[in-house]
C-alpha positions in Angstrom: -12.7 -14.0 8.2 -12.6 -9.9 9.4 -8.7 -10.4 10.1 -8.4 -11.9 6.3 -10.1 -9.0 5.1 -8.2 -6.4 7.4 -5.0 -7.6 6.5 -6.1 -8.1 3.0 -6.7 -4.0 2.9 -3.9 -3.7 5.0 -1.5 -4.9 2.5 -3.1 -2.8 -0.1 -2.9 0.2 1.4 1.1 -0.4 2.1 0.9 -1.6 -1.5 -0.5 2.2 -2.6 1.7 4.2 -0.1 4.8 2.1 -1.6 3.5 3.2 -5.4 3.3 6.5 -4.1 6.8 6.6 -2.4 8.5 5.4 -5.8 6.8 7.9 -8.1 8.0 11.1 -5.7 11.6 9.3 -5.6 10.9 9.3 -9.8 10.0 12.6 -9.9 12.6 14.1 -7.4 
């Protein structure tokens, strides 16, 4: 169950950082 939620926020986090990455790139 904690790994679940650890990966879970994990992959969200990666998910945000990637979003992040794309709109600089955009705005470059």
């Amino acid at each position: 169950m904690k790994f679940c939620a650890s990966w879970r926020s994990w992959r969200y986090s990666i998910q945000l950082n990637f979003q992040e990455l794309n709109s600089k790139s955009f705005f470059i």
